[in-house]
C-alpha positions as protocol buffer text, in pm:
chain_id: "A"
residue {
  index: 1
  type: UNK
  ca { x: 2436 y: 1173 z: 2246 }
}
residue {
  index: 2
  type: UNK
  ca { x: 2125 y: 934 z: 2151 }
}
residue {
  index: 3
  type: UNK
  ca { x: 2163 y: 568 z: 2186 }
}
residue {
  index: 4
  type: UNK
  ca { x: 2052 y: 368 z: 1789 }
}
residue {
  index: 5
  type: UNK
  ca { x: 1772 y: 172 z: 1822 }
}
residue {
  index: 6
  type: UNK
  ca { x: 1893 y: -79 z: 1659 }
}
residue {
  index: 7
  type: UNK
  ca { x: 1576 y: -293 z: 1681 }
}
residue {
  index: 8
  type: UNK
  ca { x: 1354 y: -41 z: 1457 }
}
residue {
  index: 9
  type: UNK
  ca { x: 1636 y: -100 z: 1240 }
}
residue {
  index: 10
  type: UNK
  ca { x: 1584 y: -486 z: 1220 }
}
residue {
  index: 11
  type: UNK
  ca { x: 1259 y: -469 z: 1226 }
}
residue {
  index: 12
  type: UNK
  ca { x: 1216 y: -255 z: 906 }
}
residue {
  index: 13
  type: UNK
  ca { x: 1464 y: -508 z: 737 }
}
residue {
  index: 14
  type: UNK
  ca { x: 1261 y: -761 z: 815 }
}
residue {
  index: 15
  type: UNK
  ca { x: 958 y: -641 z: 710 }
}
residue {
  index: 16
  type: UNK
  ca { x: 1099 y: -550 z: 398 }
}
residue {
  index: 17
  type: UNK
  ca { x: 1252 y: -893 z: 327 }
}
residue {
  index: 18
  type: UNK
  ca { x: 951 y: -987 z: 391 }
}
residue {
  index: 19
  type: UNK
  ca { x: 795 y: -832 z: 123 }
}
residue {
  index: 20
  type: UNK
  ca { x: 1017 y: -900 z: -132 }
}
residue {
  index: 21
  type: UNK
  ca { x: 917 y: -1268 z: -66 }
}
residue {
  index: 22
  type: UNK
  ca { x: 565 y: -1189 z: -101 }
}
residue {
  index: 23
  type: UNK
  ca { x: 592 y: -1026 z: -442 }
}
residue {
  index: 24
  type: UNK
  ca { x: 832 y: -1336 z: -540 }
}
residue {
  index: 25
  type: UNK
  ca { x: 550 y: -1557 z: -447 }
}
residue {
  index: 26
  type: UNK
  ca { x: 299 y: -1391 z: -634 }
}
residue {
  index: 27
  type: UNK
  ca { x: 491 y: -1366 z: -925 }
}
residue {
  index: 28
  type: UNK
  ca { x: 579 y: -1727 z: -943 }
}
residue {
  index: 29
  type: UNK
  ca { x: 220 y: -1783 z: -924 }
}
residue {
  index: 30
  type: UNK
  ca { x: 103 y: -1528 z: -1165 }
}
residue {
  index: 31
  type: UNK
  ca { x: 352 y: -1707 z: -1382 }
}
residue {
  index: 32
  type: UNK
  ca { x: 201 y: -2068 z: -1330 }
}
residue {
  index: 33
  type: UNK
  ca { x: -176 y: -1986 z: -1299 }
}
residue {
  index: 34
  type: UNK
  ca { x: -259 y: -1624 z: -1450 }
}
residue {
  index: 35
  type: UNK
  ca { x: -625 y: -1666 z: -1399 }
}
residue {
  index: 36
  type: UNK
  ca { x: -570 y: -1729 z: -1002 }
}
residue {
  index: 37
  type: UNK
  ca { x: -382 y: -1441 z: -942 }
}
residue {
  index: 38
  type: UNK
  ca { x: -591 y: -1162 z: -1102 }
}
residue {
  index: 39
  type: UNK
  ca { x: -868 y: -1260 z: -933 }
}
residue {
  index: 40
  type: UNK
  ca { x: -655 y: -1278 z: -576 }
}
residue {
  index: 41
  type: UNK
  ca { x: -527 y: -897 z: -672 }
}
residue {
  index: 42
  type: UNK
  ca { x: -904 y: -780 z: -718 }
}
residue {
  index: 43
  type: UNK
  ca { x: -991 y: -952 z: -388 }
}
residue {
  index: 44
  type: UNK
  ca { x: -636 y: -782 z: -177 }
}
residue {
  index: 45
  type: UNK
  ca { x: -753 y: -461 z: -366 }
}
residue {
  index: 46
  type: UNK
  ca { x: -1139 y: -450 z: -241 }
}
residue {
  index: 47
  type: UNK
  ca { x: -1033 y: -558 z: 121 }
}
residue {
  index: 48
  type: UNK
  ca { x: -735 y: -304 z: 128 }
}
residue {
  index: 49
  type: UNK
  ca { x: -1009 y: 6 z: 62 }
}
residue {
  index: 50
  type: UNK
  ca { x: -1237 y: -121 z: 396 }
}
């Protein structure tokens, strides 16, 4: 029988915990400076497509 690998496992957790925080973060800034944060989203956007 195959052994887990237990630290794929982690590792997705953590990378998903991680961006949960993310999206927190932006929200709490989209929430405190609206202007900031649509302009940030158009930038994330434009580099994403390269």
């Amino acid at each position: 029988m195959a052994k887990k690998n237990y630290n794929y496992e982690k590792r997705a957790r953590e990378i998903e915990k991680q961006k949960k925080k993310e999206e927190k973060l932006k929200k709490k800034q989209a929430k405190n400076n609206p202007e900031n944060v649509e302009n940030n989203e158009e930038i994330e956007s434009t580099e994403e497509k390269k």
